[in-house]
Each structure stands twice: as structure tokens, then as C-alpha cells.
N, C-alpha and C positions, 0 to 999 in steps of 0.2 A: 190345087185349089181345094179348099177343105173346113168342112164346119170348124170353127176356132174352140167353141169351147158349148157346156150345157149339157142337156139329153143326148144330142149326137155330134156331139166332140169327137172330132178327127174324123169325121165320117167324109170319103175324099167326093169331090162333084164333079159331074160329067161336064164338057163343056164342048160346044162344037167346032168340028173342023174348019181350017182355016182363019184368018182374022176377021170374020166381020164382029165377031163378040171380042169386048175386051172387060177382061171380070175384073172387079177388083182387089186390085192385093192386098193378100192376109195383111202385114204392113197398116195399110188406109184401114183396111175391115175393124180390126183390130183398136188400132184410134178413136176410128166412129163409137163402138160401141164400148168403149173405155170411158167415152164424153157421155154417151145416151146413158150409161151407168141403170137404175133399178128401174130408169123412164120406159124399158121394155116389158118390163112386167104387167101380164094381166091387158097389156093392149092392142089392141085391132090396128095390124099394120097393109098398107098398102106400096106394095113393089114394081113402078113404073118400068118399064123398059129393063125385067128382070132378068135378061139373058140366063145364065146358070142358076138363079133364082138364089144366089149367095148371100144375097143381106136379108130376104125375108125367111131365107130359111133357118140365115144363124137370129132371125130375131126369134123366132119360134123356138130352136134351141135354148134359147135363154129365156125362156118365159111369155112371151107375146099370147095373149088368147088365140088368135088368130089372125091368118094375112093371105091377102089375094095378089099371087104375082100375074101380071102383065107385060106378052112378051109376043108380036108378031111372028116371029122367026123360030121361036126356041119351046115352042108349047112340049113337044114328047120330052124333049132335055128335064123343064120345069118341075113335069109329071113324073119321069124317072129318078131325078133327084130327091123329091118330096117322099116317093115310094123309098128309096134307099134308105134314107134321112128316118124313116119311122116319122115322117111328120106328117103326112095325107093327109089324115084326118081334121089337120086343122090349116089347111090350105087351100084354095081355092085356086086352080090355073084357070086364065080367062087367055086364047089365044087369038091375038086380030091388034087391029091398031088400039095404041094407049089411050088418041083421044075420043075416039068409038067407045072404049070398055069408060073409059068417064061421064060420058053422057048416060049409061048404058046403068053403070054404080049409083050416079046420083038419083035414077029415077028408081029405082029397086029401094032410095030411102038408107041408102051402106054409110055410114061414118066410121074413119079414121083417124089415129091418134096420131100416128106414125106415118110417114111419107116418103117412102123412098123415090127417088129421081135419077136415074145413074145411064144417062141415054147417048149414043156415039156422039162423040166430041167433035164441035166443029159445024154443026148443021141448023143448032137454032134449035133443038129441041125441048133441052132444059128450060128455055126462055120461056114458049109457046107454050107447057106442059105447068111450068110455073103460074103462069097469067091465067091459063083455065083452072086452078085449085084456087086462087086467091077470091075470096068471097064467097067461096065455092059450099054448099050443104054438104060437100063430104068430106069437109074438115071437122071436128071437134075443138070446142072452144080448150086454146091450151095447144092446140094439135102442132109436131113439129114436120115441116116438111126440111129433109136435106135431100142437098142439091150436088152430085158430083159430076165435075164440068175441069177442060181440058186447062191448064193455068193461065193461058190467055186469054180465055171467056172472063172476062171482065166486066160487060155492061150490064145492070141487072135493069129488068124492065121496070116502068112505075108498077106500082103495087097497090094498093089501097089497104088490105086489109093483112096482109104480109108481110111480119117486119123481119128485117135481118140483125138475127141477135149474136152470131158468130162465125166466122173464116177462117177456116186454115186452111194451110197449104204445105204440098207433100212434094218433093223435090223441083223441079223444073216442069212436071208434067199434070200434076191433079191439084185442083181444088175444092175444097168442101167450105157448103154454105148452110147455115142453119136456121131457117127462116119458121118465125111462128106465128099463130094466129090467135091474136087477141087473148091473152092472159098468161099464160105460163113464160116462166123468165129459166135462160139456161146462163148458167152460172161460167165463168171461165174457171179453167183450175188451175 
């Protein structure tokens, strides 16, 4: 596992022992931010359930102002990678539960362009992590939250203020959702 490309390109990431983290492959990485294309630059990203802290740290590679991963389990990992990475300085680790540090974001006044959501498959937590951002002050008008979730997580909740502007899906086992909030439109290519 490995920054894909930018300021620290090929820089490899620690990840922890055993399976409870499942990071995701350069592969999906790669795609994602193939689609996100120049929408990283210069923006305030947030990194839900960041385990290796891999998507916010290759957003920062590529340009992101800045991003706060969130990661109950994996805060030294987050913190050691961020240090390798040469990116610290524009990171923020918050380590404890994701919907704790949301409450915790909104009230500190934090808005987000970016949203990552990448939480163990199977439990409801994309769903429940979705539904508290939607409406939510720490979206940015425009802001896109994606969502990666196990390929039979299927059900999305109602939404109100959350729409889904795009889905792929990467062999038998991942799916990516690209859900925005009130303005910005993401094109298919």
C-alpha cells in the first residue's frame, strides 16, 4: 500500500496487524482519484473511518489544502504515516469514534469539501455516517462525500439534502458512491 502519485508518490504506508483494517486497493485508489481529477486541489478534505489514512493522505499528495483523518483503532498508524508522508503539517489525526469527532467538527465551525467514508463492510456504518453528514454544517455547498461500501450494500438511506450523482463498482467486492450536496455536478467520463 502506497501513496500513488503527487509530493509523496510511492511513499509505502504502514498498516496494522491482522484484518480488522481493510485498505483500499491502489486499483479502487487510483480510479477514485482518476474521477475526483483537479476537485482535490486547494480543498479541505475529511477522512472517515481512515484506517492507514490512504485516501486522505494521497488527497494531500495531490494537492488538498488540508484533511483531518478519523480513525478509532489506527490513530499512532494515521500519525506515523502523515510523519513519513512529509504531510503532518497539513493533517490533522483525531483518534476516537467518527461519530463523536462529527459532532465534535461541527461544533469547532470545520467545513469540508471532500468526504471520505471507507468504514468495515457489513455493519451499517456508511449508512449511519452518511445520514449524520447529510444536512450536516460540515459539508460545503458543492461538497462531495464518497462512500466505499462492500458490493452488496445496496440500500442507500433517504437523504434529503444528499444526492447520488455516481456508482461504480470494482469486481465482486467494492462499491463506490459519489454523493453531493446541493451544487456541484460530477460528470461521468
Amino acid at each position: 500500500m502506497r501513496i500513488i502519485t503527487g509530493r509523496a508518490r510511492g511513499v509505502r504506508l504502514k498498516a496494522p496487524k491482522g484484518l480488522s483494517t481493510r485498505p483500499t486497493s491502489d486499483r479502487v485508489k487510483e480510479s477514485l482519484f482518476n474521477i475526483l481529477g483537479a476537485r482535490v486541489q486547494n480543498r479541505c478534505v475529511l477522512d472517515l473511518f481512515a484506517g492507514t489514512g490512504s485516501l486522505g493522505l494521497e488527497a494531500l499528495s495531490r494537492g488538498a489544502a488540508r484533511a483531518v483523518l478519523v480513525d478509532r483503532a489506527t490513530g499512532n498508524i494515521l500519525q506515523d504515516n502523515a510523519e513519513h508522508a512529509k504531510l503532518s503539517e497539513l493533517a490533522r489525526i483525531m483518534r476516537g469514534d467518527v461519530f463523536t469527532a462529527l459532532t465534535r467538527l461541527a461544533a469547532d465551525g470545520e467545513t469540508f469539501d471532500l468526504v471520505f467514508c471507507d468504514p468495515p463492510y457489513g455493519k451499517g456504518l456508511w449508512e449511519r455516517a452518511l445520514t449524520a453528514l447529510d444536512g450536516s454544517s460540515l459539508l460545503s455547498e458543492g461538497a462531495l462525500v464518497i462512500v466505499e461500501s462492500g458490493e452488496d450494500e445496496r440500500t442507500i438511506p433517504t437523504l434529503s439534502h444528499l444526492s447520488l450523482v455516481r456508482e461504480e463498482r470494482y469486481g465482486h467486492t467494492t462499491r463506490l458512491r459519489f454523493f453531493e450536496n446541493a451544487g456541484a455536478q460530477l460528470e461521468d467520463e
